[in-house]
C-alpha positions in Angstrom: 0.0 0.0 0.0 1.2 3.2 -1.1 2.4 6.1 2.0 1.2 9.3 2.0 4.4 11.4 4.0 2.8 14.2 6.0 5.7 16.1 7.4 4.4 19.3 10.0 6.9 21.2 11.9 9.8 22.7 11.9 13.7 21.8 11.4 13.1 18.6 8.6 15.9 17.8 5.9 14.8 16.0 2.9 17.3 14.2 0.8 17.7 10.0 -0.6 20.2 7.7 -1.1 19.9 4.7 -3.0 16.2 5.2 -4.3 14.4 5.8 -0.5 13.9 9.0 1.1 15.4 10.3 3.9 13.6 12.5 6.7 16.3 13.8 8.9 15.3 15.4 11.7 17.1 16.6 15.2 19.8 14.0 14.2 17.5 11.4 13.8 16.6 9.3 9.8 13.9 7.6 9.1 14.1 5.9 5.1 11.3 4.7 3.2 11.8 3.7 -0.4 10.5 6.1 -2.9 8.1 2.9 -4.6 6.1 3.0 -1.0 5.4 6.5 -1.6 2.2 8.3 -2.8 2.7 11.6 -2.1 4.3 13.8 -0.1 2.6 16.8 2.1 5.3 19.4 3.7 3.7 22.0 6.4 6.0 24.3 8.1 9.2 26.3 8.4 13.0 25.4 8.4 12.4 22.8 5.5 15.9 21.9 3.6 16.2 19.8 0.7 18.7 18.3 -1.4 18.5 19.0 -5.0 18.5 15.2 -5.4 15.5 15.1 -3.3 13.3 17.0 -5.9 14.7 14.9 -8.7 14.1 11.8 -6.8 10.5 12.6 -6.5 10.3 14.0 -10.1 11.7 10.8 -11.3 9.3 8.4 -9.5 6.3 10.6 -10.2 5.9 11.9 -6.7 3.7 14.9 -5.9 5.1 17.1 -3.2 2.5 19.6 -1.9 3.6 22.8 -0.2 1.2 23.9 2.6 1.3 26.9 4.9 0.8 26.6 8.8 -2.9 26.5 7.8 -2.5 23.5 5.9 -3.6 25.5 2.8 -1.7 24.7 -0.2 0.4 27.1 -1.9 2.0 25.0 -4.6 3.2 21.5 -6.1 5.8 19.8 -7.7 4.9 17.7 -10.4 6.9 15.7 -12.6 6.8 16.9 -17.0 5.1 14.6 -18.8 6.6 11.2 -19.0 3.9 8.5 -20.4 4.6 7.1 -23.8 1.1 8.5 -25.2 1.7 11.9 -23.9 1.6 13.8 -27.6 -1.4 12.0 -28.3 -3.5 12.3 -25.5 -2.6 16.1 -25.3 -3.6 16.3 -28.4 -6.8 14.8 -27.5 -7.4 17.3 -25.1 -6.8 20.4 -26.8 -8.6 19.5 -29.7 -11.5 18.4 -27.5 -14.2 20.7 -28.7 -15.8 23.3 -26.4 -19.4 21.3 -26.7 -17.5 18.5 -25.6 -16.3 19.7 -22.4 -19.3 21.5 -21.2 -20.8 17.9 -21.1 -17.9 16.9 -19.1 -18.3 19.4 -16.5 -22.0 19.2 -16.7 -21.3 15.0 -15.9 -18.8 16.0 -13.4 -21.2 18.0 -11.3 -23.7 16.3 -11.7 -21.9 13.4 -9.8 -20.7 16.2 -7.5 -24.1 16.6 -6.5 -25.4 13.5 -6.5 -22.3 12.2 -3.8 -23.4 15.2 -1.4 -26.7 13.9 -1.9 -26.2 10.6 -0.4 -24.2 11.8 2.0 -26.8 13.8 3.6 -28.9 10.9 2.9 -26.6 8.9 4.9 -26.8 11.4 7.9 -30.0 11.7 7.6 -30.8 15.4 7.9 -32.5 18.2 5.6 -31.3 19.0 2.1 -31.8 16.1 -0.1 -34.5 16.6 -2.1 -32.8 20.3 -3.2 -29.3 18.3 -3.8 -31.6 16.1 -5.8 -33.6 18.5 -7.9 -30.1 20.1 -8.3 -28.3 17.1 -9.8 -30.9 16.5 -12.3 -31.6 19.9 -14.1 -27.6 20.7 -14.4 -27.4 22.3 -17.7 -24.5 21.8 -20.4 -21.4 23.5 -18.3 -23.3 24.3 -15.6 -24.4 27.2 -16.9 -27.1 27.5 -14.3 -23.8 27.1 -11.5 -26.0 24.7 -9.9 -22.8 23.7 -8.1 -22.7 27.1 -6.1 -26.4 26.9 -5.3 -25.7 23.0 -4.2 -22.7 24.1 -2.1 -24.6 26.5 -0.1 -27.2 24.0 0.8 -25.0 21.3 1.7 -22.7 23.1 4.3 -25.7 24.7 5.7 -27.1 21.4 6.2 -24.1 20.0 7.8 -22.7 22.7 9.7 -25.4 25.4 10.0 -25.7 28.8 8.4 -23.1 30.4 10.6 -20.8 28.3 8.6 -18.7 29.5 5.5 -15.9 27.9 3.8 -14.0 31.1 3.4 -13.3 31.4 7.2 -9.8 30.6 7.5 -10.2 30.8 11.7 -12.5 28.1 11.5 -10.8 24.9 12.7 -13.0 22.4 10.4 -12.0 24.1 7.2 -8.5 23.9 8.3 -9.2 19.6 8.4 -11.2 20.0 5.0 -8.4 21.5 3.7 -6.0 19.5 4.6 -7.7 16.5 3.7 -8.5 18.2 -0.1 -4.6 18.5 -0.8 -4.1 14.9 -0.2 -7.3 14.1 -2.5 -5.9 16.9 -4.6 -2.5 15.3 -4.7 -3.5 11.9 -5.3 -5.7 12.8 -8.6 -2.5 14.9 -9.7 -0.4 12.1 -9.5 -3.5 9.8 -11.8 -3.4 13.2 -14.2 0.4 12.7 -14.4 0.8 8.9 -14.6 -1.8 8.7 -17.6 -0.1 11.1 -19.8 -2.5 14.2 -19.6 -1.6 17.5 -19.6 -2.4 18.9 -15.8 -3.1 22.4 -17.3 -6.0 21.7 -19.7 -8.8 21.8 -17.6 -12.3 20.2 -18.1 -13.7 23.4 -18.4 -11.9 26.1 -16.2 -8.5 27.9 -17.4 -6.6 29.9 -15.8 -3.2 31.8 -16.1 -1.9 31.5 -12.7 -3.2 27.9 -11.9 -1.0 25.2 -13.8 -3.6 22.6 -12.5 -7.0 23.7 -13.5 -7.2 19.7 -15.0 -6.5 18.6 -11.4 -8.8 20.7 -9.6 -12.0 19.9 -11.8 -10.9 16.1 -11.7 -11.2 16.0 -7.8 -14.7 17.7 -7.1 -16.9 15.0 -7.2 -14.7 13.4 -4.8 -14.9 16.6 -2.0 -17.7 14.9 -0.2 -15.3 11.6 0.5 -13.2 14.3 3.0 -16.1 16.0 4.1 -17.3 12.6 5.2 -14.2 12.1 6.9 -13.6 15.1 8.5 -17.2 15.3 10.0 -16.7 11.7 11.5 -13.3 12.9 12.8 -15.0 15.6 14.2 -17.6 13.8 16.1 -15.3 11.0 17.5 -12.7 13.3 18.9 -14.5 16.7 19.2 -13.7 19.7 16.8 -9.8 20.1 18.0 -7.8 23.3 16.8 -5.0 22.3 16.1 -5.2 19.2 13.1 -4.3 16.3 15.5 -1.5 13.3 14.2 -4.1 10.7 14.3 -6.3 13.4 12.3 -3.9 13.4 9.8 -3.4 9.9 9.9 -7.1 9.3 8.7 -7.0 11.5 6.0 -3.9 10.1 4.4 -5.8 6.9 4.4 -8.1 8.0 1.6 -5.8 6.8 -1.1 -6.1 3.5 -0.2 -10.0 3.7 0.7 -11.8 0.6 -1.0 -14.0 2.1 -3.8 -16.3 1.0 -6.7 -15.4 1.1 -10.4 -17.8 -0.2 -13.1 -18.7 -3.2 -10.2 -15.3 -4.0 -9.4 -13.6 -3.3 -5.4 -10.6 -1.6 -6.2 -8.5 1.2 -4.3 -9.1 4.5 -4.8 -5.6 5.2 -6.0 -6.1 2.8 -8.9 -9.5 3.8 -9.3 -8.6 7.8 -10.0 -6.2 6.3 -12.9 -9.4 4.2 -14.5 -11.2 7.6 -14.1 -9.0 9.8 -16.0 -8.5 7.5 -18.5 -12.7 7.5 -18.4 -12.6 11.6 -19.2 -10.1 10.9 -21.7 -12.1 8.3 -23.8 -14.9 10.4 -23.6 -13.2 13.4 -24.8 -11.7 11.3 -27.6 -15.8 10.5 -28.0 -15.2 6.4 -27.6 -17.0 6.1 -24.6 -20.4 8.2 -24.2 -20.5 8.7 -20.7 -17.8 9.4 -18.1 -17.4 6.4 -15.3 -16.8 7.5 -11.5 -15.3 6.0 -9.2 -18.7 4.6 -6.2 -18.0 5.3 -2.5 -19.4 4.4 0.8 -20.0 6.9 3.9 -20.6 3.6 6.2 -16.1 4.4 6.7 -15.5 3.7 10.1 -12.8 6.1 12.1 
């Protein structure tokens, strides 16, 4: 099973020998071979690195997300595109006409809504018949942003209308967060390791965000954290500061047992099957995209 390396704190130096990292810290090593490796999250101050460290990670396709003391992230290093069919499946994507990826989104938030859906369906409390209503009237690109209008009715549910996402004091959005980099990190790494170019978004450019593909892979998959992160919250109490065994949950996700066209798989194999999903339906072989099926019954 893959390790996600979540590395908080101060003082760290990152560097490898012989294909495994190592995490020095106050004179102390710890080596773990780079093919045990998922992903790597660094939080904190005093970080060094060895140049061989980045090229290490580069090499074996390792995303390292930077996060501030908010667990926020500010950036990532991803490898250039190394799969033998990069040129043509970037090709396939910036050809992809614009019709074409307005039914993408539209697919991809209409599973969006449909997984908050059931997952206040699971809890059992108001807002499912609007998440409902909303994941079956969103139009071609959303042009109708029924995900904004869903978003607001699903935190509110949750949470209560004092509630905003945008509050950075707020201690829950600090765990969401958290746990959205490692989702956010482990579709990067599917982006990367199926040739596609993480820049061409689904449907959302931008000049400043070299990951728009990323970010609109990963939102119908927000409401696996929030599941988390709520059941975290009940077990233990809502904590301010994001506790080790916290942390320790979230970086499980990866390895989560999902459901992919009736097969068990892991949900870092299943991202791959996904993307590969978008891809065939951009290159208009398959007619619909297929997502990746979860369960909220996840224990803590």
């Amino acid at each position: 099973m893959w390790r996600v390396i979540d590395l908080g704190g101060t003082g760290y130096y990152l560097h490898t020998v012989h294909n495994k990292l190592i995490v020095e810290k106050d004179g102390e090593e710890s080596l773990i071979p780079f093919d045990d490796i998922h992903s790597i999250i660094c939080h904190g101050i005093g970080f060094r690195y060895s140049d061989k460290f980045f090229k290490s990670c580069l090499h074996h396709k390792v995303p390292v997300t930077f996060c501030d003391e908010k667990h926020i992230p500010l950036g990532m290093l991803l490898p250039m595109l190394q799969h033998k069919d990069t040129s043509q499946r970037m090709d396939i994507q910036l050809k992809a006409s614009l019709p074409r990826r307005k039914q993408a989104w539209q697919q991809i938030i209409t599973e969006k809504l449909k997984n908050q859906r059931d997952f206040l369906q699971h809890l059992q409390i108001p807002g499912v018949k609007r998440l409902d209503v909303l994941s079956q009237t969103v139009l071609s690109g959303d042009s109708s942003n029924n995900e904004a209008q869903g978003a607001r009715v699903y935190f509110e549910s949750i949470y209560g209308t004092s509630f905003f996402r945008s509050d950075e004091d707020n201690a829950i959005n600090g765990k969401l967060d958290y746990g959205y980099s490692i989702l956010r990190s482990a579709v990067a790494r599917a982006v990367v390791d199926t040739g596609l170019l993480p820049s061409c978004g689904v449907f959302h450019s931008s000049r400043i965000n070299p990951f728009c593909l990323v970010d609109d892979l990963m939102e119908p998959f927000r409401p696996m954290v929030d599941s988390l992160v709520l059941a975290m919250c009940s077990k233990y109490g809502v904590i301010e500061d994001l506790e080790s065994r916290e942390k320790k949950e979230l970086m499980r996700i990866t390895a989560r047992e999902v459901v992919f066209e009736e097969q068990d798989v892991e949900f870092s194999y299943a991202l791959r099957l996904y993307v590969l999903s978008y891809l065939s339906f951009l290159s208009r072989n398959r007619d619909a995209i297929q997502f990746p099926k979860y369960r909220y019954a996840w224990a803590v």
